[in-house]
N, C-alpha and C positions, 0 to 999 in steps of 0.2 A: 624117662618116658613122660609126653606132654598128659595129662590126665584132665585138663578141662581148661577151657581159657572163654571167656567172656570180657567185654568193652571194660579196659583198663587193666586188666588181671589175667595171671597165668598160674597154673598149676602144675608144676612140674617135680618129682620123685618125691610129691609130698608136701612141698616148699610151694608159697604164695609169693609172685612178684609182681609186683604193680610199676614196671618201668618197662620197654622196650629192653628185648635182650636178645643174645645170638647164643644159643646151642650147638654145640660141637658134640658128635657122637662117632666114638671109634671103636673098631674093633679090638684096638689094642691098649686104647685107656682109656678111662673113665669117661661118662661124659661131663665135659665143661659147662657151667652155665655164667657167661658174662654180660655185665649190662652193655647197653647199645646205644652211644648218643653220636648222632649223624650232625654234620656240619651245618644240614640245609635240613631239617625239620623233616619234609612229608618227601626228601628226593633222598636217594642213594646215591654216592658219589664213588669213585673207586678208591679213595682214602675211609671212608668207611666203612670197607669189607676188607681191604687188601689185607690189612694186618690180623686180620684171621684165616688165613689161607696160609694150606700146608700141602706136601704133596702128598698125604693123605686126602685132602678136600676132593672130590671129584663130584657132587653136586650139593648145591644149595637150593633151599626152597625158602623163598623170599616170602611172607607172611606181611600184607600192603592194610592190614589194621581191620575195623568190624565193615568199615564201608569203601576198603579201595582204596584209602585216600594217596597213599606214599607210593611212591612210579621209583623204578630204577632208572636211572637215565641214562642217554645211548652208548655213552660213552664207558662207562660201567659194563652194561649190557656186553660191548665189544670186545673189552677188556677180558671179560670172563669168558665170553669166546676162542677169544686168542689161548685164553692159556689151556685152554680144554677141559673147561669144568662146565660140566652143564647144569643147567639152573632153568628152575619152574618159580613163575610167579603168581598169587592166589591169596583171596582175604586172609583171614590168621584162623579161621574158623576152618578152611579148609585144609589146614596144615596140618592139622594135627594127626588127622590119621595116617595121611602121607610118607610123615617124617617117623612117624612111631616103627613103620612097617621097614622103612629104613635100616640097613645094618650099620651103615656109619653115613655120615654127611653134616651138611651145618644147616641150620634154621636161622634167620633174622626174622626175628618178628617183631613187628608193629602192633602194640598192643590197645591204643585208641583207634580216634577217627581213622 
C-alpha cells in the first residue's frame, strides 16, 4: 500500500524510497517493489516497462512525478494498447489513491520533477 509520497520520496508498506520505482500488486503474490531507471530520463519507452509485464498486468497507472514532467511516448502508449492492458496516466500524487484501491496492477512512478 502506497502510504504518502511527496517530491523525491515514497512510502510504501512502511519503507521510505527516494528513487523512481514500479509497484507490482497481485492477487496472488506479494506486492513487488522495484527501482525504475528509464533509458530517456522524463519519457517512457517500451523497453522500460516491457520487462515488467505479465499476463497478470492488465493496467498500469503511470505516476509522471510532482509537476507532469515524464510523458509516455506514443510508441509505448501503442504498444500497451496492442497487448490489452489498459493504463491511466496522472502526477504521482494522484496515484496513490487509485492504485491503493486497486486489487492488483502495476504503478511506475516518477517520483521528482
Amino acid at each position: 500500500m502506497i502510504e504518502a509520497y511527496k517530491f523525491g520520496e515514497i512510502k510504501v508498506d512502511g519503507l521510505l524510497y527516494h528513487q523512481d520505482i514500479v509497484i507490482i500488486k497481485s492477487t496472488i503474490h506479494a506486492i513487488k517493489i522495484i527501482p525504475w531507471i528509464r533509458a530517456s530520463g522524463h519519457s517512457v519507452s517500451i523497453d522500460d516497462i516491457s520487462n515488467f509485464l505479465s499476463d497478470e498486468i492488465k493496467i498500469i497507472l503511470f505516476g509522471t512525478g510532482a509537476y507532469g514532467i515524464m510523458q509516455v511516448n506514443k510508441e509505448t502508449a501503442e504498444y500497451l494498447k496492442h497487448k490489452g492492458i489498459d493504463f491511466h496516466v496522472y502526477k504521482t500524487n494522484q496515484v496513490i489513491d487509485k492504485f491503493n484501491a486497486l486489487p492488483e496492477g502495476l504503478a511506475a512512478l516518477h517520483l521528482t520533477c
